[in-house]
C-alpha positions in Angstrom: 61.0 106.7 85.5 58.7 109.6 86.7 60.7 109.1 90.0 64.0 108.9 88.7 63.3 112.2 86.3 62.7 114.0 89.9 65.7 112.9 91.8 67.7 113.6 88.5 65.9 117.2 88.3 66.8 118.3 92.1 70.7 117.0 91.4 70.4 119.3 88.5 69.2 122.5 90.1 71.9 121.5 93.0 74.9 121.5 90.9 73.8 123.9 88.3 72.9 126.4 91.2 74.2 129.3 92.7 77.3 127.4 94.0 78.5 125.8 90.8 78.3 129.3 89.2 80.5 130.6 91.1 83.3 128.2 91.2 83.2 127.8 87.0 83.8 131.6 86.8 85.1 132.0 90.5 88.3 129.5 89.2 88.4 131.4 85.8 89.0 134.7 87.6 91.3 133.2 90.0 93.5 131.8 87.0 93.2 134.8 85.0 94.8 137.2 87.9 96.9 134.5 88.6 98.1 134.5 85.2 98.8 138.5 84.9 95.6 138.5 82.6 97.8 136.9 80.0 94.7 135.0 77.9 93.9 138.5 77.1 97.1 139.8 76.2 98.5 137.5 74.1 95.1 136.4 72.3 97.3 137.6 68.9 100.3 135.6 69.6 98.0 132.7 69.9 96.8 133.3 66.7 100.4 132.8 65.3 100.8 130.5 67.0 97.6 128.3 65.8 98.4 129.2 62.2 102.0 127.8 62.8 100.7 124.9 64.2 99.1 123.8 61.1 102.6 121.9 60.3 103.9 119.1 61.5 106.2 120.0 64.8 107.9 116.6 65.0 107.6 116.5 68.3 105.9 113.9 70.7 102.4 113.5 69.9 99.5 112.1 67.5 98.4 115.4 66.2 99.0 118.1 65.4 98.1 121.9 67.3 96.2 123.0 64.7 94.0 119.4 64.6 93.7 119.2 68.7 91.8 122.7 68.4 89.9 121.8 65.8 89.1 118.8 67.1 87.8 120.0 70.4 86.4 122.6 68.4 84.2 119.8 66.4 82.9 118.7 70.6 82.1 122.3 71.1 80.4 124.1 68.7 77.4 122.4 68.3 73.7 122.8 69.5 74.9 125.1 71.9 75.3 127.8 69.8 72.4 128.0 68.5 69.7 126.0 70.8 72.0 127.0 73.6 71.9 130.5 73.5 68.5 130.8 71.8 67.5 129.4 75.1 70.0 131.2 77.3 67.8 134.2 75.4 64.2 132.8 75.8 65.3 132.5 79.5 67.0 134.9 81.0 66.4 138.1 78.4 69.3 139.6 76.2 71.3 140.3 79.4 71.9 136.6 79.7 74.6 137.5 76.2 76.6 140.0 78.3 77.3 136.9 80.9 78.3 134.1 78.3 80.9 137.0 77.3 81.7 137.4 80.9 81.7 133.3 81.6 84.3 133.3 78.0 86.7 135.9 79.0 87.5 134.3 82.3 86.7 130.9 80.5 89.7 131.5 78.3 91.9 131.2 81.4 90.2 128.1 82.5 90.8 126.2 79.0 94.4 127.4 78.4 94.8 125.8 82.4 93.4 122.7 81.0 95.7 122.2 78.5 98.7 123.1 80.0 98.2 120.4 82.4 96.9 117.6 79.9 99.9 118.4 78.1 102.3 118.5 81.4 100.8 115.3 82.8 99.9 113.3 79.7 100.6 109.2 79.6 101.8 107.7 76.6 101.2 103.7 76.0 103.0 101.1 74.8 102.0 101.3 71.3 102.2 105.4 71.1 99.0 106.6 71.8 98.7 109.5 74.3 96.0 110.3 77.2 95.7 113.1 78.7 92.9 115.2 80.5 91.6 116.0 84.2 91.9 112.0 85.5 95.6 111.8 84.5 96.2 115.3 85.6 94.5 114.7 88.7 96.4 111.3 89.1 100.0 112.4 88.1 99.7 115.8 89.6 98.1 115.3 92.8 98.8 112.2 93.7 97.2 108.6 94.6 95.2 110.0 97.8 93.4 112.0 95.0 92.8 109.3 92.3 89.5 108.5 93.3 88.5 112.1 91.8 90.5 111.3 88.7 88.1 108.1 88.9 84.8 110.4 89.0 85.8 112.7 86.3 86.3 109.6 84.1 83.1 108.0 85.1 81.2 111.1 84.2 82.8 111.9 81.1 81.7 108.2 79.8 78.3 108.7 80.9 77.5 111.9 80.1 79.4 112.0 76.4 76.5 109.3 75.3 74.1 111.9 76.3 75.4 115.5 74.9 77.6 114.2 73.0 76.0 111.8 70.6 71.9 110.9 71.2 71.0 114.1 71.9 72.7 115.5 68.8 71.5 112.8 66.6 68.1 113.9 67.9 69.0 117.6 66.9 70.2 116.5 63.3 67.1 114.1 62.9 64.5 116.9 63.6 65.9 119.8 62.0 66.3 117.7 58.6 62.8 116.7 59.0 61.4 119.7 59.8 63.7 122.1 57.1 64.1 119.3 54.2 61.4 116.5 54.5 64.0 113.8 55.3 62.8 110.6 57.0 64.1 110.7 60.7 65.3 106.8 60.0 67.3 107.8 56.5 69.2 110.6 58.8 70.1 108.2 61.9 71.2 106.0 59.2 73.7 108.3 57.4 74.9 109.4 60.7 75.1 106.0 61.7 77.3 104.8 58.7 78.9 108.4 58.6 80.4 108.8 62.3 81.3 104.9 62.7 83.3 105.2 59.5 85.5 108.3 61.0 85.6 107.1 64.8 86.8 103.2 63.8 90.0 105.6 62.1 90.7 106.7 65.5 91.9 110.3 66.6 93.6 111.0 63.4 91.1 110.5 61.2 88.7 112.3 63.6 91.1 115.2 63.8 91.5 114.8 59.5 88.2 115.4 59.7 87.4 117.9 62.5 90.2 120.1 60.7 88.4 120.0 57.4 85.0 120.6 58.3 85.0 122.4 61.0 86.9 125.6 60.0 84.6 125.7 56.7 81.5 125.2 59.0 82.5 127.6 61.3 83.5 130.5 58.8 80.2 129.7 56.5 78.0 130.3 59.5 79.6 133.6 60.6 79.5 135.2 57.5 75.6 134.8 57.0 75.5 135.9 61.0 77.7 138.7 59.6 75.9 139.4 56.9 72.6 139.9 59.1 74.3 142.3 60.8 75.7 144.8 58.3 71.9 144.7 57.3 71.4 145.9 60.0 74.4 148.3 61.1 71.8 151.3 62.4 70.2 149.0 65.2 73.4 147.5 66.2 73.9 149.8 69.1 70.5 149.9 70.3 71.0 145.7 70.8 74.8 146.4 72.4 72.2 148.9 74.5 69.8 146.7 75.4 71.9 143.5 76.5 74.0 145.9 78.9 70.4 147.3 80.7 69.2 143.6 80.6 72.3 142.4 82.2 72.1 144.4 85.4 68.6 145.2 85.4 66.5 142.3 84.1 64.3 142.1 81.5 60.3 143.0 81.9 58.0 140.8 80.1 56.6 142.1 76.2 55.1 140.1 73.8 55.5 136.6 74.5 58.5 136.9 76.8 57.6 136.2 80.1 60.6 138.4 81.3 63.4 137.8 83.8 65.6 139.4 86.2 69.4 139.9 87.0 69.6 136.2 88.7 67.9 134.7 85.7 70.0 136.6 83.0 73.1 135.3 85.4 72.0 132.0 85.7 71.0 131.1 82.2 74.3 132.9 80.7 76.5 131.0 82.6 74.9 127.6 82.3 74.5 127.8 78.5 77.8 129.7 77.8 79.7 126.4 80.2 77.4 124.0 78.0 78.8 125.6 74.3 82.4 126.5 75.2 82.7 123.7 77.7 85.0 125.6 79.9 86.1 124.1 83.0 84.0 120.7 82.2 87.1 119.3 81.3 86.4 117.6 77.9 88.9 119.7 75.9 92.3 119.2 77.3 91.6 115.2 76.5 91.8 116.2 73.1 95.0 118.5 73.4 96.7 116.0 74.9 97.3 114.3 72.5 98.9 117.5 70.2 102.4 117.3 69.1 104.2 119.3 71.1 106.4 119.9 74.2 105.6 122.9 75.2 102.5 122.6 77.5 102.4 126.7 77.7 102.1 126.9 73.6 99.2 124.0 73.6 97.4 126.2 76.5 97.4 129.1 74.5 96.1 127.3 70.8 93.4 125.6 73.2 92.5 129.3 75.0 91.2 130.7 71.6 88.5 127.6 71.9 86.8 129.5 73.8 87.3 132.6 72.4 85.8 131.5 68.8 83.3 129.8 70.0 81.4 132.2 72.7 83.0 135.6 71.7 82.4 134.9 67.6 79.9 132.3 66.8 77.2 132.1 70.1 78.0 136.2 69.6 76.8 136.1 66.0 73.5 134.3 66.8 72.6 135.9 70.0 72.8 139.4 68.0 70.6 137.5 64.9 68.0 136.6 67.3 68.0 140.1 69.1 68.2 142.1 66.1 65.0 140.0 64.8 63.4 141.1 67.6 61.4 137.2 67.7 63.0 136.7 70.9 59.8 138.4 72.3 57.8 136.1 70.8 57.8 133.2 73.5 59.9 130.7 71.5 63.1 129.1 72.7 66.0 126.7 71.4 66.5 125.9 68.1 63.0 127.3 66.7 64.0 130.6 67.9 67.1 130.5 66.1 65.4 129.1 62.7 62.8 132.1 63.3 65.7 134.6 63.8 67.5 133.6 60.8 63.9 132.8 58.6 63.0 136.6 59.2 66.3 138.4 58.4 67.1 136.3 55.3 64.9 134.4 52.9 65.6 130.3 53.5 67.2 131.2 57.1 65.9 128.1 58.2 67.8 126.1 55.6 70.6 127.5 56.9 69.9 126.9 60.6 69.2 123.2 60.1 72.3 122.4 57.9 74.5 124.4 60.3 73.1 122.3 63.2 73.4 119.2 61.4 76.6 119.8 60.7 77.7 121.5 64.1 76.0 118.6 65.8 77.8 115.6 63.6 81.6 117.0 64.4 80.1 117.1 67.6 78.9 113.3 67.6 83.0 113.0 66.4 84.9 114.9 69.1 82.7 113.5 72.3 83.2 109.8 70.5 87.3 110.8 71.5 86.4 112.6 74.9 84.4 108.9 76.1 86.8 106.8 74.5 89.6 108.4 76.4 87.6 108.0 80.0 87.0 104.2 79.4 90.8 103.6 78.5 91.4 105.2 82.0 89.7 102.5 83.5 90.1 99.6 81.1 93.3 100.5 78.8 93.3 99.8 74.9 90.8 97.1 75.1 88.5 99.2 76.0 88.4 101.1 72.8 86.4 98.6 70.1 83.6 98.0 72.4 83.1 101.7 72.9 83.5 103.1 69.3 80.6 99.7 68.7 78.7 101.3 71.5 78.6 104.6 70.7 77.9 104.3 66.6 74.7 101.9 67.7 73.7 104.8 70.1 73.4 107.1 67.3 70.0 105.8 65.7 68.6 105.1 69.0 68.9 108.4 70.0 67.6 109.9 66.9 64.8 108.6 66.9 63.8 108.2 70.7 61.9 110.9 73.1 65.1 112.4 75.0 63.8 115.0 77.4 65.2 112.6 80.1 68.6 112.1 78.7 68.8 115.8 77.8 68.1 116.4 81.7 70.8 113.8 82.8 73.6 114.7 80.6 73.4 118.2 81.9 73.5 117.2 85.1 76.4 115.2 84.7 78.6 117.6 82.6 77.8 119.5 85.9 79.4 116.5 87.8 82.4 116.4 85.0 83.2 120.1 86.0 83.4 119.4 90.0 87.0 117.0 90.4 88.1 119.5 86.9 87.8 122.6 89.1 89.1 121.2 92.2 92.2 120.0 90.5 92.9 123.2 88.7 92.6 125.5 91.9 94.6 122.8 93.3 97.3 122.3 90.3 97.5 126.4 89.6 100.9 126.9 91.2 102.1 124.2 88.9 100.2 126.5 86.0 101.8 129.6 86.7 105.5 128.2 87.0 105.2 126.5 83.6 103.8 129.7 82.3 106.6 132.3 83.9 108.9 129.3 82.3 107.8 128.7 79.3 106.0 132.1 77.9 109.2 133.5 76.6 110.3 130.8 75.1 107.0 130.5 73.1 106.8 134.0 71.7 110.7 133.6 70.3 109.1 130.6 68.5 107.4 133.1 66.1 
C-alpha cells in the first residue's frame, strides 16, 4: 500500500502541476475571449433566466433549469468551501483567495462551455432518460477516432465520484458530528446510509426534488452568518481586500504559526482548491444539465455559468474573508479546523455552525456525485447498469465514514485531475461549435425574458 500511496503521490504532483494549471485556466481564458467576455456580461440575464427556470418549460428533458443547477450545485458546494479553501489558506497565504477568484471568473466560461455542449450533444434512451456530459460530447461531437477519450472521462468520473464524492464526505460528516455534537461515528454513517439510498433509488428527480430544496436554504443560511461576520467587522474589511492583493503577487512571509509561502504557492494552491469546489472544467456538471428541460443549449450554459459564480465568488468568498478577518489563519491550522476556529472566534457556537453546514454541504454532495457516477457507468453498460451502482454507492457510505481515508483522499484528487484532461481537450477542440451556438442562440435567449 506504502508503494502504491507513492506512485499515486507522483501522478498527483504531475497532473496537479504547473501544466494542468495552465490548461484549466489557460482553456477558461481562451473561451472567455472567444466568447466576447459574455459570462461576465450577461451574469444578470442569467439570473432571470435561473429564476424563470423554476417552471416547468415543457420542453425535452427530466428536469427542470432551475433543478439541474441546483443539483450540480448539491455536487459542488461541499467540503470545498470550507476545508478547501481553509486549506487553499493554510497553504498558500491569503493571496491564494485572489486566484480562486481568478480560476472562477474564467471558470465561468468553462462551465457555461460545458453545458452548452451536454445540452447540444445529449442522448436520450428508449425509456426517456437523458445523458449527457464530456463522453457523449466527446463521442457525438468529435467523432469515433476520439471515443476512446470519451471512454477515459467516463472511467474516471466512476472511480473518482466513490472517492470525493461520497467516502470522503461521509468521513467529513462523521467527524465533524462527533467532534461538534458527540454523535457516534456509526449512528451518522447509518443516517446517511438510510438517508442518501432513500433519495438516489428515486433517481434524478427526486435527487434534483431534493437538491432544489436544500440546497438553496443551505446555501443562503451559511452566507448570511458569513455575512454577518463581516458587517462585524466592516473597518478591517479593506485591510483583508489589502492583504490578499500583496499576498497574491508577493507571497506571504511566515508569522505565528504560518510557515509562509510565495507567489507559486499562493498560485498553486488557489487554483487546485478553487478547481476542487467549483469543479470547473472537471466535467461533472454538464452531466447534470443535460438532463434540463430545454432546447436551447445557450440558455442551459448560462443557468450552469452562475455555478460557479455562487459557489467561488459568494460562498468560498464568505469563508476565506471569515478565516482572514479572524486572523487564526496564522495559527498553523488547516482544513476544516481552521474554518470551525474562524467561525468559533467571531461568533459564539461557530463551530456548531461549521459542522452542520458541512454535514449538510457534504450530504447533497454524497447526492449529486451518486448522479455524476451513475451517468459514467450507463455510458459503458446502459440502464442495467444503474441498480448495482445506486447498491454500490449507498454501502460505500458507512465504509467510508468510518475508515482511515488519507489514501482515497489522495487518489480521488488525482483522478478528478484525470477527469479534467479528455474535458479540456474536447472543449478547446468543440469551441467553434460553442461560439456558433452562442452567436445563434444569444438573441434568442434574452427575448425570452
Amino acid at each position: 500500500m506504502e508503494q502504491i500511496s507513492t506512485i499515486v503521490g507522483a501522478v498527483n504532483g504531475v497532473v496537479w502541476g504547473p501544466l494542468m494549471l495552465v490548461l484549466i485556466l489557460g482553456t477558461g481564458a481562451y473561451l472567455m475571449v472567444g466568447l466576447g467576455l459574455m459570462p461576465l456580461r450577461q451574469i444578470g440575464t442569467a439570473f432571470r433566466l435561473l429564476l424563470a427556470g423554476r417552471k416547468d418549460s415543457g420542453e425535452e428533458g427530466e428536469i427542470s433549469s432551475f433543478q439541474a443547477l441546483m443539483t450540480s450545485l448539491s455536487a459542488t458546494i461541499g467540503t470545498g468551501n470550507i476545508a478547501g479553501v481553509a486549506t487553499a489558506i493554510a497553504l498558500g497565504g491569503p493571496g491564494a483567495l485572489f486566484w480562486m477568484w481568478c480560476t472562477a471568473l474564467v471558470g465561468m466560461a468553462t462551465k457555461y462551455a460545458e453545458a452548452v455542449c451536454a445540452v447540444h450533444y445529449r442522448e436520450q434512451d428508449s425509456e426517456g432518460n437523458f445523458s449527457g456530459g464530456p463522453m457523449y460530447y466527446i463521442k457525438n461531437g468529435l467523432g469515433k477516432k476520439w471515443q476512446w477519450l470519451g471512454g477515459c472521462f467516463a472511467l474516471f468520473g466512476a472511480i473518482a465520484g466513490f472517492g470525493i464524492g461520497n467516502t470522503v464526505q461521509a468521513n467529513s460528516v462523521a467527524d465533524a458530528m462527533q467532534g461538534a455534537f458527540g454523535v457516534p461515528i456509526w449512528l451518522s454513517a447509518v443516517v446517511m446510509f438510510v438517508g442518501v439510498g432513500l433519495v438516489i433509488l428515486g433517481g434524478v428527480k427526486r435527487i434534483a426534488s431534493v437538491a432544489g430544496y436544500l440546497v438553496p436554504i443551505m446555501a443562503i443560511t451559511y452566507l448570511s452568518i458569513g455575512v454577518l461576520v463581516l458587517l462585524m467587522n466592516l473597518s478591517a474589511l479593506p485591510g483583508v481586500l489589502s492583504l490578499i492583493l500583496h499576498s497574491a503577487f508577493n507571497g506571504t512571509a511566515a508569522v505565528g504559526g504560518f510557515a509562509g509561502a510565495g507567489i507559486a504557492a499562493a498560485i498553486r494552491f488557489g487554483v487546485a482548491r478553487g478547481v476542487f469546489s467549483n469543479e470547473a472544467g472537471l466535467g461533472s456538471a454538464p452531466i447534470a444539465h443535460a438532463a434540463a428541460k430545454t432546447n436551447s443549449p445557450v440558455r442551459q450554459g448560462m443557468i450552469a455559468m452562475l455555478g460557479t459564480f455562487i459557489d467561488t465568488l459568494l460562498v468560498c468568498s464568505v469563508t476565506g474573508f471569515v478565516i482572514l478577518l479572524s486572523g487564526e489563519w496564522q495559527t498553523g491550522e488547516s482544513g476544516a479546523a481552521l474554518s470551525t476556529a474562524a467561525f468559533e472566534s467571531q461568533i459564539p457556537g461557530g463551530h456548531y455552525i461549521v459542522a452542520a453546514g458541512l454535514a449538510v454541504f457534504a450530504f447533497t454532495t454524497m447526492l449529486g456525485w451518486s448522479y455524476y457516477g451513475e451517468r459514467c457507468v450507463v455510458y459503458f453498460f446502459g440502464e442495467r447498469g444503474v441498480m448495482p451502482f445506486r447498491v454500490a454507492w449507498v454501502l460505500a457510505i458507512p465504509l467510508g465514514a468510518m475508515a482511515n481515508l488519507g489514501f482515497i483522499w489522495l487518489l480521488a484528487d488525482t483522478l478528478n485531475a484525470l477527469m479534467a484532461i479528455p474535458n479540456l481537450i474536447a472543449l478547446l477542440l468543440l469551441s467553434p461549435v460553442v461560439f456558433k451556438l452562442t452567436k445563434a442562440g444569444l438573441a434568442g435567449v434574452k427575448a425570452e425574458i
